[in-house]
C-alpha positions as CSV (number, residue, x, y, z in Angstrom):
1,X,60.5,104.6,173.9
2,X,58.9,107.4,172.0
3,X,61.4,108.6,169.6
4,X,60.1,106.9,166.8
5,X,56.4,108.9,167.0
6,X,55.6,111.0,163.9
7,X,56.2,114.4,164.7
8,X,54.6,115.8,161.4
9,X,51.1,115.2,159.9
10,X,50.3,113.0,157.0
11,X,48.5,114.9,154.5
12,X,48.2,114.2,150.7
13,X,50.0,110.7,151.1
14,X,52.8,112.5,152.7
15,X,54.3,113.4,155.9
16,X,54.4,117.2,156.2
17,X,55.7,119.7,158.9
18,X,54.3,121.8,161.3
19,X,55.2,124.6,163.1
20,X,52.7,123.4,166.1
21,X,53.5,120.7,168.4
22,X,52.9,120.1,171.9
23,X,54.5,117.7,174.5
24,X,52.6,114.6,176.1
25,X,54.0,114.6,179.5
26,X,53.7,111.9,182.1
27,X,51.7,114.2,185.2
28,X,53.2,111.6,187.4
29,X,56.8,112.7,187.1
30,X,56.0,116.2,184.9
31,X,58.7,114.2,182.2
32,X,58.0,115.1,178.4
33,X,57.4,111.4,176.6
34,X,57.2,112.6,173.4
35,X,56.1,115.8,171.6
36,X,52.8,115.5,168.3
37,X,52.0,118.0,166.3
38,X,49.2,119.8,166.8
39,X,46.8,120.2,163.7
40,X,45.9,123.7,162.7
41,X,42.9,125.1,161.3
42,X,44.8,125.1,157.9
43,X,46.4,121.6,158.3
44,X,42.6,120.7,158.8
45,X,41.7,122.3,155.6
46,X,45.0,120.8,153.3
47,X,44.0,117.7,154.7
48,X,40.1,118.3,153.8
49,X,41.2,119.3,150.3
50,X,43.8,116.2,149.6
51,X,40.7,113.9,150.9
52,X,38.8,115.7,148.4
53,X,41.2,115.3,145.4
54,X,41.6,111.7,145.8
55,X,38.2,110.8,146.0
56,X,38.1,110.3,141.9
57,X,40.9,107.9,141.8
58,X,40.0,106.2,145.1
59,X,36.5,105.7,143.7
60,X,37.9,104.1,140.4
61,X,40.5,101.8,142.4
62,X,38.5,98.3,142.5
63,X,36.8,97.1,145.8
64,X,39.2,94.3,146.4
65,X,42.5,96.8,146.1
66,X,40.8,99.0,148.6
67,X,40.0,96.4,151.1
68,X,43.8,95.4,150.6
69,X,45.1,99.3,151.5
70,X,42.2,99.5,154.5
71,X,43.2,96.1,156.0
72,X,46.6,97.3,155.6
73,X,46.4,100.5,157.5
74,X,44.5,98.3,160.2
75,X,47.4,96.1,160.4
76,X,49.8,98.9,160.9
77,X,47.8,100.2,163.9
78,X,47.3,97.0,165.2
79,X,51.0,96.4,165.5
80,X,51.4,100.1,167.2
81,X,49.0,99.1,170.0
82,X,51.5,99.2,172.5
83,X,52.6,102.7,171.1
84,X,49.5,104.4,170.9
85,X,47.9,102.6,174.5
86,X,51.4,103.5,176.1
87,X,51.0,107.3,175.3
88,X,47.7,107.7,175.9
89,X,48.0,106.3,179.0
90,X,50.7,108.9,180.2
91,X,48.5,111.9,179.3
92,X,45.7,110.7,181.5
């Protein structure tokens, strides 16, 4: 059910790799649903940084473009409801 979870980070408009992950077991059986990465210090940072450097172009993209990429990104949550409710409902 959880196979299709990112298991790297998106940074800079990209999915990257990451050494640290960690599982997200069910404590009712002790099973492994699916295994995240696990941001670093320095994954913080590179994503600090790539925020930063975009911030010119984002600023010159016009409002109504912006709206269209955030309602977008809501959209694509929205549909992974089930996704992101079903894992962190096994953690807890």
């Amino acid at each position: 059910m959880y196979d299709d979870v990112p298991r790297g980070l998106f940074i800079g408009g990209a999915w990257t790799d990451t050494d640290a992950t960690f599982d997200v077991a069910d404590p009712a059986t002790g099973e492994v649903a699916a295994r995240v990465a696990d941001a670093s210090d320095e994954d913080a940072i590179r994503a600090l940084d790539a925020a930063a450097n975009a911030q010119t172009s984002w600023a010159a993209t016009p409002p109504r473009i912006r709206a269209d990429i955030l309602r977008r990104a809501f959209e694509l949550m929205i549909e992974r409801t089930e996704l992101f409710a079903g894992l962190a409902t096994l953690e807890m």
